[in-house]
N, C-alpha and C positions, 0 to 999 in steps of 0.2 A: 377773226383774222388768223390763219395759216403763223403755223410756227418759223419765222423770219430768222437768220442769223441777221448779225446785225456785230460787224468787225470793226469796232472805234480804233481811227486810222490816228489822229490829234485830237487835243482837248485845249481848249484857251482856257488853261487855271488863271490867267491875270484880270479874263472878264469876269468869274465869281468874286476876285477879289474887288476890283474898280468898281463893279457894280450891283444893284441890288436888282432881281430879276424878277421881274411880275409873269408873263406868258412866255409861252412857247411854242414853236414850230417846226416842222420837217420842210425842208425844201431839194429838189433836188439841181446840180448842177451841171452847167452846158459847159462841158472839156472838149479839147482835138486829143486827138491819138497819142501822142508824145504827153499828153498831160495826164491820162488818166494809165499810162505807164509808170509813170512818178509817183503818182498817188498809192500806186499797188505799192510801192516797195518800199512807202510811207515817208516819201518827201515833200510832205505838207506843213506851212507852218502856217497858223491863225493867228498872233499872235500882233496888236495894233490893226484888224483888219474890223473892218466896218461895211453894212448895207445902207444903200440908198434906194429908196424908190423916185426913178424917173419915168415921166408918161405915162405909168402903171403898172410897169416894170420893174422887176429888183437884182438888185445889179449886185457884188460882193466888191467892194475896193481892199488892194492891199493885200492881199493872201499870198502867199511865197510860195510858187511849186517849182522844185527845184528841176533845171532840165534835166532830160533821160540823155542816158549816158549814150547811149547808141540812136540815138533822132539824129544826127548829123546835120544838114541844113532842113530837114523837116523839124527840128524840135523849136520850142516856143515861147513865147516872153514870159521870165519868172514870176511880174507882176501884173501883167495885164489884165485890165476890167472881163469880169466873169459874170454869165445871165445865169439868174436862180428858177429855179421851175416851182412855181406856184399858184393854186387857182384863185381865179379873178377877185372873188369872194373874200378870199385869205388875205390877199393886198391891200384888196379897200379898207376892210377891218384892222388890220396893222397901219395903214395909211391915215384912216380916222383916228386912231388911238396915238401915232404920234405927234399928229398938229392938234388934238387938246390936252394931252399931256405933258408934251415934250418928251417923250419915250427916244431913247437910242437903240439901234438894232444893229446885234453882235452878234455873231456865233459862235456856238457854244463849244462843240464839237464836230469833225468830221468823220464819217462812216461808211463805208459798204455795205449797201444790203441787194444781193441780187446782181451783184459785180455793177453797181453802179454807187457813183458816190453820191452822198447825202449830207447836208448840213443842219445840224440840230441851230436854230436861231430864236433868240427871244430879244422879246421888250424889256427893258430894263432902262433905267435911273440911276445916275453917278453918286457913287458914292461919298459925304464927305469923311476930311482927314478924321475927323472924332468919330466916325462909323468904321472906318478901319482899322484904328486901332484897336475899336472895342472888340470887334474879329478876331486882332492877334491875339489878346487876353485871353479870348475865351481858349481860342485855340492852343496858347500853353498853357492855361488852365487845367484844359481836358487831355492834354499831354503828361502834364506832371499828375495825374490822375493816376494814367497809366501803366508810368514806373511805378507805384505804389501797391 
């Protein structure tokens, strides 16, 4: 593959922390005009925002793109349901894996590549509270490492 830039617009730190991540995926998503202005100027928030597959479909709920300041009566609902582009194949396999495992599907980060946005999403599993604490440990742990 061709040398890609690849411009991370948002990152959900709260789904590394909530959750423990098994796979991964690129998807790309279905904006209007007024949305993928907002995104350039990086008013995206991921943050509580979740995928469902319906019909075969995968849909993103919950994502916050704040309106463009100049879309006047063309700009567009901060929350509303957004289609993910992904092949057939890709769906069914996320689809199989999360009615036997109970997999939740989050994203991860969002990105431009090629002036179009992209959502990095994996399968993951919630974390419990004794798994996140052990997280923070390690992680001041390897903090006060640091200072040292």
């Amino acid at each position: 593959m061709a040398n890609v830039s690849k411009k991370v617009i948002s990152s959900n730190k709260k789904a590394f922390f909530d959750f423990t991540i098994f796979e991964r995926y690129t998807a790309g998503v279905v904006l209007t005009g007024t949305e993928i202005k907002s995104v350039r100027l990086g008013a995206i928030n991921l943050k509580d925002s979740f995928i469902k597959i319906e019909d075969y479909e995968a849909y993103l709920y919950n994502c916050h793109i704040s309106p463009y300041d100049f879309g006047n009566r063309y700009n567009h609902e901060p929350r509303r349901t957004r289609k993910l582009l992904l092949h057939k194949k890709e769906i069914l396999k996320i689809l199989n894996k999360q009615k036997q495992e109970n997999y939740a599907i989050v994203p991860l980060e969002a990105f431009l590549s090629k002036g179009y946005l992209k959502l990095e999403i994996a399968l993951c599993k919630g974390k419990k509270l004794y798994d996140k604490r052990e997280a923070l440990k390690k992680k001041d742990i390897s903090k006060n490492l640091k200072n040292y």
